[in-house]
C-alpha positions, -999 to 999 in steps of 0.1 A, spaced: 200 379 -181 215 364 -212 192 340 -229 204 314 -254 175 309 -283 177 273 -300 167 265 -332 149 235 -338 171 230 -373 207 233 -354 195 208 -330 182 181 -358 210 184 -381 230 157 -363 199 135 -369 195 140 -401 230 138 -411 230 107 -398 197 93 -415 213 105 -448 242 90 -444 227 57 -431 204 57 -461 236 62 -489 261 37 -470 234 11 -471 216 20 -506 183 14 -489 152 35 -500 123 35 -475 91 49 -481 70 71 -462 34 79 -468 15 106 -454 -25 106 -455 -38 142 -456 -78 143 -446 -83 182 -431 -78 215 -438 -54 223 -409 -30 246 -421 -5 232 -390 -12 199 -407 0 213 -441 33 229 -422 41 198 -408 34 180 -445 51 207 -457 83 203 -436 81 163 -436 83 166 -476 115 196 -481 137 171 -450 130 138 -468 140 153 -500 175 162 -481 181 128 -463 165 102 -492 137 94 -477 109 86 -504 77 102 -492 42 104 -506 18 132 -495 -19 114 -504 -49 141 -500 -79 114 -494 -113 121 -482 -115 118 -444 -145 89 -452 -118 73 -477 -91 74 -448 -96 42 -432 -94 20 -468 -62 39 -475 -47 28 -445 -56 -4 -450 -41 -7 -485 -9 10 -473 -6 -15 -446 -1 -47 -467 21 -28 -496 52 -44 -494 63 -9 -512 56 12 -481 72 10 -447 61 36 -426 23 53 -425 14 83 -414 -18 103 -408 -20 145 -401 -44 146 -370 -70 162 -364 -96 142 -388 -127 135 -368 -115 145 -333 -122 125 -298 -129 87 -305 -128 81 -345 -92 96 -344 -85 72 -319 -96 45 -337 -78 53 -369 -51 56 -346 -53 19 -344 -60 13 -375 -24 16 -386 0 -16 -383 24 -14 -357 52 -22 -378 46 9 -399 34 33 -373 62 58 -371 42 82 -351 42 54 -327 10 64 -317 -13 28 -318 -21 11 -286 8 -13 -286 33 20 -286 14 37 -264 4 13 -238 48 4 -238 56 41 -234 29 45 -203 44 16 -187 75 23 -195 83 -6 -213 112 4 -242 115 -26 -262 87 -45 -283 108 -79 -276 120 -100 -249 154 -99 -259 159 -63 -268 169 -61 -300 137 -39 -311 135 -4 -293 100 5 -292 82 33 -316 81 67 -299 56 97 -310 76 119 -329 68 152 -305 71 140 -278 106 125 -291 118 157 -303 114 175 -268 133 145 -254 155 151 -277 157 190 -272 162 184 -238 194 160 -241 209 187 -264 208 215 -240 220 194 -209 184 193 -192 193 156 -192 223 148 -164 244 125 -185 258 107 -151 229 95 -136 221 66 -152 200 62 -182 165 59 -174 169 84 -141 189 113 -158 159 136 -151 160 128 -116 159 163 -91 143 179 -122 110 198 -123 87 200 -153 59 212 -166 40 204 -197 10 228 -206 -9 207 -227 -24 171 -221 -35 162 -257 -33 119 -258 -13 128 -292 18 149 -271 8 164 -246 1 132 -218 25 107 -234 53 135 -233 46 136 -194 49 104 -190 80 98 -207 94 124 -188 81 116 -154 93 81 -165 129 93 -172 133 104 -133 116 137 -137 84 153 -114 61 167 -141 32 188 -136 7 181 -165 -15 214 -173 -46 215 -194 -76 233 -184 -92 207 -165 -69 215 -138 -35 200 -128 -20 160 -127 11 153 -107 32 123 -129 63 113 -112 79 76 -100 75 82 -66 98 90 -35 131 86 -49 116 72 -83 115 39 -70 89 28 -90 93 12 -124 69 34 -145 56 66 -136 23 75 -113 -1 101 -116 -21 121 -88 -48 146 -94 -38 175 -70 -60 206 -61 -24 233 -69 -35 257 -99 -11 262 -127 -4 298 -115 10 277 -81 28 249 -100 48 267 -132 71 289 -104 85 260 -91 95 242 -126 128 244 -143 113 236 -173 83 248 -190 73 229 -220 37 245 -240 17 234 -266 -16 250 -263 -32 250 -298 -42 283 -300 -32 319 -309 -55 332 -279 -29 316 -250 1 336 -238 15 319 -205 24 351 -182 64 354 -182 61 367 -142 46 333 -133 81 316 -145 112 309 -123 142 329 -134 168 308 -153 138 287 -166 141 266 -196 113 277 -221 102 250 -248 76 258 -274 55 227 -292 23 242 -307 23 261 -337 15 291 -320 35 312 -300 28 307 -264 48 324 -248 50 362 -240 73 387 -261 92 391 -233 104 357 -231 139 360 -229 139 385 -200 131 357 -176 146 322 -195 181 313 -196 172 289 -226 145 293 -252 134 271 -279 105 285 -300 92 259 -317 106 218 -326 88 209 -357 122 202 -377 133 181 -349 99 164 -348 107 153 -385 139 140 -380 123 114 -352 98 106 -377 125 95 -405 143 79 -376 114 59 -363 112 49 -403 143 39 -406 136 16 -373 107 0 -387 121 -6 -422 148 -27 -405 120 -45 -383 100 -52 -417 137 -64 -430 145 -85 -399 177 -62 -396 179 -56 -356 196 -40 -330 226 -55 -311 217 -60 -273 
């Protein structure tokens, strides 16, 4: 079987072409600022990345190493400087809770990981704009946008169903069910039209819209299937485990499957390709380009510049 590998860069040019040329036609300069409080080195990669792609589209961006019992005050500050539209924070800090909390901590109208309750709770429900009148699309978590993303770009998405259902008659799974990606990315998924088995290793959640997605937002179902009974069926198999100790068997996947690659580890067996008719191996460049475009977004919001219903 011929296998078609994807790189994350090819697919995000388009994106940040058009940020770039967005930012020179208008002579705007938003600012991005990113608080560094660990010692992740994935955390440093992503800083790493987020710093090299604004530098190409002209976004200005500040990488601030603070003390993780500094963070909070930082936020703060950043939040009412006039100077700075769009905050950022490379997770983990504390883990569980605190995170959470600092999670919350950022304004809504600088959030462009989209990832305080306001976002969240919208993208759950299914709820796509922050106004009545629809002129302000709601703030997306940039991973989970980039997969979206991935998945329009390689046709996963049927482009005559209308949008909203285009991933209606498509099977999913998602093997990883961090609040950051891993849940919210099945939701938005399931939300989309799509029946998504959500993995982690408390088991298996079933998130879909019902029979014949008639509900607005998506449901989920604890069911007693294992992964190793699910992941056959699935035309798509989306990982993120965050570890360099998981490799998901290649004979438990359906040939012709559609193999996507979030964690910064390879999950994935080497013999990948023998069994996928699409692979992406990883979609960290992507996942920048959604965070300059949520930026862009919420520099217009902060600029009452808004989108034509």
């Amino acid at each position: 079987m011929t296998c078609q590998t994807i790189n994350a860069y090819k697919v995000s040019a388009s994106f940040r072409d058009e940020i770039k040329k967005d930012i020179k036609e208008r002579n705007i300069h938003p600012k991005l600022i990113g608080f560094l409080a660990n010692n992740d080195p994935a955390a440093a990669k992503y800083a790493e990345w987020t710093e090299k792609t604004c530098a190409e589209t002209g976004v200005e961006f500040e990488l601030c190493r603070v003390d993780k019992q500094d963070l909070e005050e930082n936020i703060d500050k950043a939040n009412t400087d006039k100077s700075i539209n769009g905050i950022m924070v490379y997770y983990p800090v504390f883990g569980g809770k605190q995170d959470l909390y600092l999670q919350n901590c950022v304004s809504h109208l600088k959030d462009v990981e989209g990832l305080c309750y306001k976002f969240v709770h919208n993208v759950y429900h299914n709820i796509r704009y922050m106004d009545e009148t629809e002129t302000m699309k709601c703030i997306i978590p940039c991973t989970p946008l980039a997969c979206v993303k991935i998945l329009e770009y390689i046709g996963v998405y049927n482009t005559i169903i209308p949008s909203g259902n285009r991933l209606y008659g498509r099977t999913i799974a998602v093997v990883n069910r961090s609040e950051i990606v891993g849940r919210p990315l099945a939701a938005m998924l399931a939300n989309d039209g799509a029946k998504v088995y959500s993995v982690d290793v408390n088991g298996v959640q079933l998130f879909t819209r019902g029979s014949g997605i008639e509900l607005k937002a998506h449901k989920v179902e604890d069911i007693s299937e294992t992964a190793e009974q699910v992941i056959p069926q699935c035309d798509v198999v989306i990982t993120g485990v965050p570890t360099p100790n998981y490799k998901l068997p290649t004979s438990l996947l359906k040939e012709g499957v559609v193999a996507i690659n979030f964690s910064s580890f390879k999950n994935f067996q080497d013999d990948i390709k023998s069994c996928a008719s699409i692979f992406v191996p990883s979609v960290g460049k992507v996942t920048v380009a959604m965070l300059e475009r949520n930026l862009l977004r919420l520099h217009d919001y902060q600029n009452d510049v808004t989108e034509k219903k």
